[in-house]
C-alpha positions in Angstrom: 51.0 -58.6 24.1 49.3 -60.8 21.8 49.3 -64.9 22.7 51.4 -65.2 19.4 54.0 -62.5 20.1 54.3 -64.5 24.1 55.1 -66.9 22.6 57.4 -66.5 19.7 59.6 -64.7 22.2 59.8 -67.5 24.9 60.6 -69.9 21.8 62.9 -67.6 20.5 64.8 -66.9 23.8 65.0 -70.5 24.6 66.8 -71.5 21.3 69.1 -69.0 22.2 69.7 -69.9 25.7 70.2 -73.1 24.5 72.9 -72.1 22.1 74.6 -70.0 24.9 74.6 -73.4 27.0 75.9 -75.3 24.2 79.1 -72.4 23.9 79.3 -73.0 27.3 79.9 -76.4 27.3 82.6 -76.3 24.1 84.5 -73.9 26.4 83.9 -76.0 29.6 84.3 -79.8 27.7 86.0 -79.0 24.4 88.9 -76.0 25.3 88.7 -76.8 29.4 89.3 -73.3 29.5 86.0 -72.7 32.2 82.8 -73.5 33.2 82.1 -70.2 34.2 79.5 -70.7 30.5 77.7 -73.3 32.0 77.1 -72.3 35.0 76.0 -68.7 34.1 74.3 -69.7 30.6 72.9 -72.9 32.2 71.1 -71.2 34.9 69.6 -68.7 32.0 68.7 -71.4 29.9 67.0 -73.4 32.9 65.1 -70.2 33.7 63.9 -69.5 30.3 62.6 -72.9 29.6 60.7 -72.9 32.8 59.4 -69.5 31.7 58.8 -70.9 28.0 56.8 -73.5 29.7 54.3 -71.8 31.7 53.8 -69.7 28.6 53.3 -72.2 26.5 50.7 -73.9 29.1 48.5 -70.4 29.3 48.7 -70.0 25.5 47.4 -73.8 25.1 45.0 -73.2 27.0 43.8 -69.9 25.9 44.1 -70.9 21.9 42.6 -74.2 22.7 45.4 -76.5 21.4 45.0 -80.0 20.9 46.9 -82.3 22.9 49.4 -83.0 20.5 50.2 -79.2 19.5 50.6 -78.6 23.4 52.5 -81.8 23.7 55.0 -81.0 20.8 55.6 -77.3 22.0 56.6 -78.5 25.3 58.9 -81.6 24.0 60.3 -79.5 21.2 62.0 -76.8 24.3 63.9 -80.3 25.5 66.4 -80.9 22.0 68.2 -77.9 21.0 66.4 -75.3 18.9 63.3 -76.5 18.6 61.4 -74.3 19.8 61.3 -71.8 17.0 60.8 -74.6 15.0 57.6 -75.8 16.9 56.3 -72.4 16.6 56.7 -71.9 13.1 55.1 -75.1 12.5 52.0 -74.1 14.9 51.4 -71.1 13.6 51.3 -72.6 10.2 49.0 -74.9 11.4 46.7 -71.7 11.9 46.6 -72.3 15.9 48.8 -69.1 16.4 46.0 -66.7 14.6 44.7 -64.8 18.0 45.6 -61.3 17.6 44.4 -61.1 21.4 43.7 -63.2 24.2 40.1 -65.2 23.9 39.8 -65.0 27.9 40.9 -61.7 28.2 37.8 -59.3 29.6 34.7 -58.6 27.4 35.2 -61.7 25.4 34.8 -65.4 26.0 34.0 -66.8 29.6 36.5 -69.1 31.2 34.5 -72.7 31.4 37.6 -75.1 33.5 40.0 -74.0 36.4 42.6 -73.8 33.7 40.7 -71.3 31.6 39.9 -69.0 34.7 43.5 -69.2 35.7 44.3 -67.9 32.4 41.7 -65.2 32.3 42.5 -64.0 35.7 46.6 -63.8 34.3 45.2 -61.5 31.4 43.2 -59.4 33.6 46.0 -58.6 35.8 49.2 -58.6 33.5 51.6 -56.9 36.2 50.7 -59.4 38.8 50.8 -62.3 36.6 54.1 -61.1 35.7 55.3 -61.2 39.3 53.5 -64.6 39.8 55.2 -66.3 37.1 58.7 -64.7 37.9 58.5 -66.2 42.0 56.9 -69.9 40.4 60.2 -69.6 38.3 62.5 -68.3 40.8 60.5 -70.8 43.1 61.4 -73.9 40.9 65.0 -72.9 40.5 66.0 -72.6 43.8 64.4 -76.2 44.6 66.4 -77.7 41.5 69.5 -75.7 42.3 68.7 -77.0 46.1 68.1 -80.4 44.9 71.6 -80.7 42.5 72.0 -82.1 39.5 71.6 -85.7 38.4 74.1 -88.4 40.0 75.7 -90.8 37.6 74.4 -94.2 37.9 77.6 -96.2 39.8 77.4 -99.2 38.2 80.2 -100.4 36.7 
């Protein structure tokens, strides 16, 4: 899979995580008919933007984004349906071109810890796969573990 086609997916699956989510809380806030949306869609959407994350980090690194195209890709998965709009815009820019990886075996060789982390992901897709999945599952179960935000008690 191309860094473009990674990508687009993740941004596309996070806008519609995000609009599951936002169901979810219209049928949790606006009908009070359950939460069963947000807890469900919620945890979807929470794993999908952490997923959308570290694929936006290995495709920064491996198209050689600028700070700010990296920085606006990962603030853009924070509002609603951004992300799609982020990616358009990136690709527009022309920092979306790859039609493969530039780490990826027989081509460039990785100069910074970041770069070989990349190459070593693209020289073992399956097992980057797995990695990513238990840093995700990882991260959600400390977060799920830690609970959400408590409401300031001032007053």
């Amino acid at each position: 899979m191309t860094p473009r086609a990674l990508f687009r997916r993740f941004a596309f699956a996070e806008m519609v995580t995000w609009a599951l989510l936002i169901l979810g809380m219209v049928l949790k806030y606006v009908t009070k008919t359950t939460d069963l949306g947000v807890k469900v869609f919620g945890l979807a959407h929470g794993v999908v933007f952490l997923g959308y994350v570290l694929v936006t980090l290995a495709v920064w690194v491996n198209q050689r984004w600028p700070l700010r195209t990296a920085a606006l890709a990962l603030a853009a998965a924070v509002p609603p349906f951004l992300t799609v709009w982020a990616e358009h815009r990136i690709e527009r820019q022309g920092l979306l071109d790859a039609d493969d990886w530039r780490l990826g075996r027989g081509r460039e060789t990785p100069q910074s810890l970041p770069e070989r982390v990349v190459a070593w992901a693209i020289a073992r897709p399956a097992l980057a796969v797995v990695t990513g999945v238990v840093a995700v599952t990882a991260t959600t179960a400390v977060l799920l573990w830690i609970g959400p935000p408590v409401p300031s008690q001032r007053g």
